[in-house]
C-alpha positions in Angstrom: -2.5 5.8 13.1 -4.0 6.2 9.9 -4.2 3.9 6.8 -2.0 6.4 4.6 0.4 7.1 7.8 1.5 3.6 8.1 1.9 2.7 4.5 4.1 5.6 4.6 5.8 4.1 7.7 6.1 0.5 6.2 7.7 1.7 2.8 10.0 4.0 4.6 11.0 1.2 6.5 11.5 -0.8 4.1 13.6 1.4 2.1 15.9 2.9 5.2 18.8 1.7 3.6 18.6 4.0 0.9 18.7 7.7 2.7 18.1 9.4 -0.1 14.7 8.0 -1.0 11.9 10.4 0.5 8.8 8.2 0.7 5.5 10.6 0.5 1.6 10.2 -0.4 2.8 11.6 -3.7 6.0 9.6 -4.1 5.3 7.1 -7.3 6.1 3.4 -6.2 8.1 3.1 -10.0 11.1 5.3 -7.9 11.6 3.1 -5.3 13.2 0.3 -7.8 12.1 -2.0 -10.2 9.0 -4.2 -9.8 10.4 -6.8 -7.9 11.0 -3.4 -5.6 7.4 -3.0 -6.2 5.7 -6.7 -5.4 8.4 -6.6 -2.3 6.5 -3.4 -1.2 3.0 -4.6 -1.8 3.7 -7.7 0.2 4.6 -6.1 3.2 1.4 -4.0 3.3 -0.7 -7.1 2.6 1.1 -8.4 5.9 0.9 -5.7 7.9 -3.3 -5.1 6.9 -3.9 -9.0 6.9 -5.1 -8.6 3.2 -4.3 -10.0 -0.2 -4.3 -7.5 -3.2 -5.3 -9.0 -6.2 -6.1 -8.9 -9.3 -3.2 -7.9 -11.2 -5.8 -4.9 -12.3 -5.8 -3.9 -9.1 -1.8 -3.7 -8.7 -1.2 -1.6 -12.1 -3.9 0.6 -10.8 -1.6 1.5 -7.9 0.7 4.2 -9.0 1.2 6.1 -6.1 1.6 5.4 -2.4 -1.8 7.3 -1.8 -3.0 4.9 -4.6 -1.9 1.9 -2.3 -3.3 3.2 0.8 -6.9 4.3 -1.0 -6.4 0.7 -1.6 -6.0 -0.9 1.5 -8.5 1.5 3.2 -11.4 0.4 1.0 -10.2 -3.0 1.9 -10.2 -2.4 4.8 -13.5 -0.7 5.6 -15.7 -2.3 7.4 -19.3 -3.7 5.5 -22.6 -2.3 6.8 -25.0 -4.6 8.6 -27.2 -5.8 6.4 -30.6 -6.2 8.0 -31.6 -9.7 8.3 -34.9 -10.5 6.4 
């Protein structure tokens, strides 16, 4: 499953008691509630991805769910061997 798949999947279930909520790439994390809503959402990525998202720059840089999941990709990503010297 991809990165952007399953941060779809983990809002959406977060949200499933509100049918009417359709949770997309595109969908802004501002119409899923308030930002209590927000940091409730963030957490559960951070969770699922075993990462911490920080600093606060890096949260109001987050907009959209594709924002969150460029995020957490990058994060992610593993860091090229670096010969040793």
């Amino acid at each position: 499953m991809e990165v952007q798949e399953k941060v779809v999947l983990i809002i959406t279930k977060k949200l499933e008691d509100d049918p009417t909520i359709k949770v997309t790439p595109d969908a802004k994390l501002s119409d899923f509630g308030d930002s209590l809503t927000k940091i409730d959402l963030l957490c559960e990525i951070e969770q699922a991805f075993g990462l911490e998202i920080t600093p606060d720059a890096e949260l109001k840089k987050m907009v959209t769910v594709q924002d969150v999941a460029t995020y957490v990709q990058e994060a992610t990503k593993p860091c090229a061997a670096q010969p040793l010297s």
